[in-house]
C-alpha positions in Angstrom: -210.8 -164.2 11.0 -212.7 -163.5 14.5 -216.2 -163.5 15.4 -217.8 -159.7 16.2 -221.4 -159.6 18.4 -223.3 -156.6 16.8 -225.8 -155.6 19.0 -228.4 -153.2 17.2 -232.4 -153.6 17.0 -232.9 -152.8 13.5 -233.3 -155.3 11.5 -232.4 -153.9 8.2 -229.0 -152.8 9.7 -228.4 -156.4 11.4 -228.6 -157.6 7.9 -226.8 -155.0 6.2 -223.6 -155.2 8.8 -223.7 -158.7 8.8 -223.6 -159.2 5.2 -220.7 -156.7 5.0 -218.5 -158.6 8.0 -219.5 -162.2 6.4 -217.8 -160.9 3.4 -214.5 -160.6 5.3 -214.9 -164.0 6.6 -216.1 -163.1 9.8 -218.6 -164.8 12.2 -221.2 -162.6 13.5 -223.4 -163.0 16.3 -226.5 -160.8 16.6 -228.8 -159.2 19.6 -232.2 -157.0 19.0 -231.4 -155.6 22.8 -229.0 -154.8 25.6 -229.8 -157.5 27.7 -229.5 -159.7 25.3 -225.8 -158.7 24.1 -224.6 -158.6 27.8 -225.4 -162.4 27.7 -223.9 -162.9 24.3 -220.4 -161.0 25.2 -220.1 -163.5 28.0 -221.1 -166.6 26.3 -219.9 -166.1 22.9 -216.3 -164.2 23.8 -216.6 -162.3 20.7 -213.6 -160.6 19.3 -214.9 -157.2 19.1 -218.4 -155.4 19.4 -220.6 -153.6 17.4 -223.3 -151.5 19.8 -225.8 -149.2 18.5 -227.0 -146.3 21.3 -230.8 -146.5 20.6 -232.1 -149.8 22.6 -235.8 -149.0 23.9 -234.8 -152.1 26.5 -231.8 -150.7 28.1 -229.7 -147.6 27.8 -226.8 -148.7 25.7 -224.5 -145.9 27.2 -225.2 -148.4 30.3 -224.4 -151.2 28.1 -221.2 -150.3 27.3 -220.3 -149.5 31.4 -221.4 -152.9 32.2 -219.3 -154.5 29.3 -216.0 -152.8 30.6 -216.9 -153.2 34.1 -216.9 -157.0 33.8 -213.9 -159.0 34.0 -214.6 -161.1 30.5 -215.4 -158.5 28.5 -213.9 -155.7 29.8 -211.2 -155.7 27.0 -212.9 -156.4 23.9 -213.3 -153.5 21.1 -216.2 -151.8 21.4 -217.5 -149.6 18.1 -220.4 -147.5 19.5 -222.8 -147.4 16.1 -225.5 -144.5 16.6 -227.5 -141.8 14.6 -226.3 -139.4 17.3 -223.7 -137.2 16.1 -222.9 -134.4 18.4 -219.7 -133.9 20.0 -221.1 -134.7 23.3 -222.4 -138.1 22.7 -218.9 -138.9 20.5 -216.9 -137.6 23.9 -219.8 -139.3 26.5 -219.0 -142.9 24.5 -215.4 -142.6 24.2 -215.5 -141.8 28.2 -217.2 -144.9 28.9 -214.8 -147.2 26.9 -215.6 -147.2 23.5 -212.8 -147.4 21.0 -214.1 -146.1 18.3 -217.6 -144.5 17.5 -219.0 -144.1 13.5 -222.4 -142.0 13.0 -225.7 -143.4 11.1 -226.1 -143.1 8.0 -223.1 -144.8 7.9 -220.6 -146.5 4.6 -220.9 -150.3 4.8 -217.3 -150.0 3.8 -215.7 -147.6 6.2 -217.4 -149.6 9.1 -215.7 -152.6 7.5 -212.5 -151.2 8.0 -212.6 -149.6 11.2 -213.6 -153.2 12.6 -211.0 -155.1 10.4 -208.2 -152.1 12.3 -209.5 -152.8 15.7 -209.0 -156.2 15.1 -205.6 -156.1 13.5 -204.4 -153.9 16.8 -206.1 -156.7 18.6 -204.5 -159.7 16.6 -201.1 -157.9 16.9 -201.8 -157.5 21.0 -202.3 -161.1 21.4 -199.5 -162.6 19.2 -196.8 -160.5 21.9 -196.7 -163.0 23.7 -192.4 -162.5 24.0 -193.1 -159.1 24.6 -190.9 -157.7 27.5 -192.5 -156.5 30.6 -192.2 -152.7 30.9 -191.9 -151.0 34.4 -192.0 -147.3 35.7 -192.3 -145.9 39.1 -195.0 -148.0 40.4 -196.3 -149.0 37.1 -196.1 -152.4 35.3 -197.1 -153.3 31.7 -196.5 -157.1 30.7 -198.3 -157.2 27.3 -197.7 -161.3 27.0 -200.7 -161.1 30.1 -202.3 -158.0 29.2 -201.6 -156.8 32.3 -201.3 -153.4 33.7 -200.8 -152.7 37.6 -199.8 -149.7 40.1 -198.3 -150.6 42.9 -198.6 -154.7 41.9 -202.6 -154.2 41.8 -203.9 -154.9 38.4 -206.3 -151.8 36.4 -208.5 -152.7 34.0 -207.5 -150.9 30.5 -209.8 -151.1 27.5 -207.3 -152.1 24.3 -207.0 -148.4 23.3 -206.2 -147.5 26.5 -203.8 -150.4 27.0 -202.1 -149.9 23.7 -201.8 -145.8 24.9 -200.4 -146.7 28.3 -197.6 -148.8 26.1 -196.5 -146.4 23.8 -196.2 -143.5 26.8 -194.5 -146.0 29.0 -192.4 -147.2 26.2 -191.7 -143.5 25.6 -191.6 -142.2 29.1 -189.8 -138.7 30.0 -190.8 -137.5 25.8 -193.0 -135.7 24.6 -195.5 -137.7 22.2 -197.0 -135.6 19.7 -200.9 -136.1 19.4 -200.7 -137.0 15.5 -197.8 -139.2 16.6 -200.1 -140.7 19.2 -203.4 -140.9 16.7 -200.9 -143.2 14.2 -199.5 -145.6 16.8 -202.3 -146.3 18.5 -205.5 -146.3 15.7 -203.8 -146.6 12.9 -203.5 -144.3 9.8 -206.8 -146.2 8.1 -209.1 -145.0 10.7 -210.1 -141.3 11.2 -210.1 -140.0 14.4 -209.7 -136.6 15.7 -207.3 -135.1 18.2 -209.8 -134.7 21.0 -210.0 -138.6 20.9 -206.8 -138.4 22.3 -207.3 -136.3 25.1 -210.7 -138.1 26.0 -208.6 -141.6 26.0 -206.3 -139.6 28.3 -208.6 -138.6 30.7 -210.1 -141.7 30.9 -206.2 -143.2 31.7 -205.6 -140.1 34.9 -209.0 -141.5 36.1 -208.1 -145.0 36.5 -204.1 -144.5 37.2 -203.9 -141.2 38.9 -203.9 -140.7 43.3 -206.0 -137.3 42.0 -206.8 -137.0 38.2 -207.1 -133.4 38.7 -203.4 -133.2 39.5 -202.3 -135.1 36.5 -198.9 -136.5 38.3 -198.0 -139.2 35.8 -199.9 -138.0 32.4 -198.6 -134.4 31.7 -200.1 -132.5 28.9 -197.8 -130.3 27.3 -198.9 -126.5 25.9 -198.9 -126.8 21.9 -197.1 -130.0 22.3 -198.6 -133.4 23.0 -198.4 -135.7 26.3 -195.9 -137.0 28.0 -195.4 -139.9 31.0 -193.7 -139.4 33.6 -193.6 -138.4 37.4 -192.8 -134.2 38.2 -189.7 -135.3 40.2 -188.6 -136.0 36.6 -189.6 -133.6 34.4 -188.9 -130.2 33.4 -190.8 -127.1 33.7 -192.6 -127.5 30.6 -196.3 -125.4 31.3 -197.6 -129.0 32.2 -201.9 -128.6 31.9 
């Protein structure tokens, strides 16, 4: 079913995870440190990731920058596994890439199925292969390649934020409702609040926007949701 690299240094919750993925059929591949996992994402090619925040060797946080940054890994699932549960670090590790993000103590079995989603959404992504390219304005999805450029120069997307940038494009000049977005794009199985949205979409103004701050392409809509497209197009609608 897919192979998944956890990367945690307990080793109590190596075993426990493992156990729980094995179950599912999956392979999993194991690293006590940061260091150690970047070398395992590029060797292994894992199918999705499992990286706890705590790492006395290396910040994980950095970790997970290093992961996207590179060209191999920078679009496999990332679950950020940590005993941190504030807002802040939830936001700080969405911001940096991470798809999803579940909170120690955690259930064996609701960590089972947020990986068996991400890798569904990732199953799904690479079966399109006679998926038709989309194109608007500058932009250019082709989800057979993966691909996403602006002005014929490819960004790098993480799979949320590729499978976000889909449904606006595929949707451009509406309005997407954020629970209409939260469906689509994780899934009704995994639990994710509405501020996940709007963190994945400031992470897409970042990498596609001339000035994030001006929000040209992404518009957010007052009591509404978000919508794609360019202000020569749209309506007046209190755009934030």
């Amino acid at each position: 079913m897919g192979k998944v690299l956890l990367i945690e240094d307990d080793v109590q919750i190596q075993e426990l995870v493992r156990c729980n993925l094995e179950k599912e059929g999956l392979t999993v591949v194991t690293a006590s440190d940061g260091n150690r996992g970047l070398d395992l994402a590029g060797r292994e090619k894992p199918d999705l990731i499992i990286l706890d925040l705590t790492h006395p060797a290396m910040d994980s946080y950095d970790v997970c920058k290093m992961l996207r940054a590179q060209k191999d890994t920078s679009a496999i699932p990332i679950i950020i596994l940590s005993a941190r549960d504030d807002v802040a670090d939830k936001v700080i590790g969405l911001e940096l890439g991470a798809d999803d993000y579940v909170t120690k103590p955690f259930s064996p079995f609701e960590l089972r199925a947020r990986v068996k989603a991400l890798l569904r959404r990732s199953e799904i992504r690479n079966h399109q292969t006679a998926a038709a390219t989309i194109q608007f304005g500058p932009f250019e999805l082709d989800p057979s390649k993966y691909l996403f450029t602006k002005n014929s120069e490819p960004i790098q997307l993480t799979t949320i934020e590729f499978a976000l940038m889909k449904l606006l494009m595929q949707h451009a000049g509406h309005v997407l409702k954020r629970d209409d977005i939260l469906s689509s794009v994780w899934g009704e199985e995994v639990y994710v609040t509405p501020r996940t949205v709007d963190t994945h979409i400031a992470n897409l103004r970042k990498k596609i926007e001339d000035d994030p701050e001006q929000s040209h392409w992404i518009t957010g809509i007052r009591g509404a949701g978000y919508k794609f497209s360019s202000y020569e197009s749209s309506p007046n609608l209190n755009p934030t």
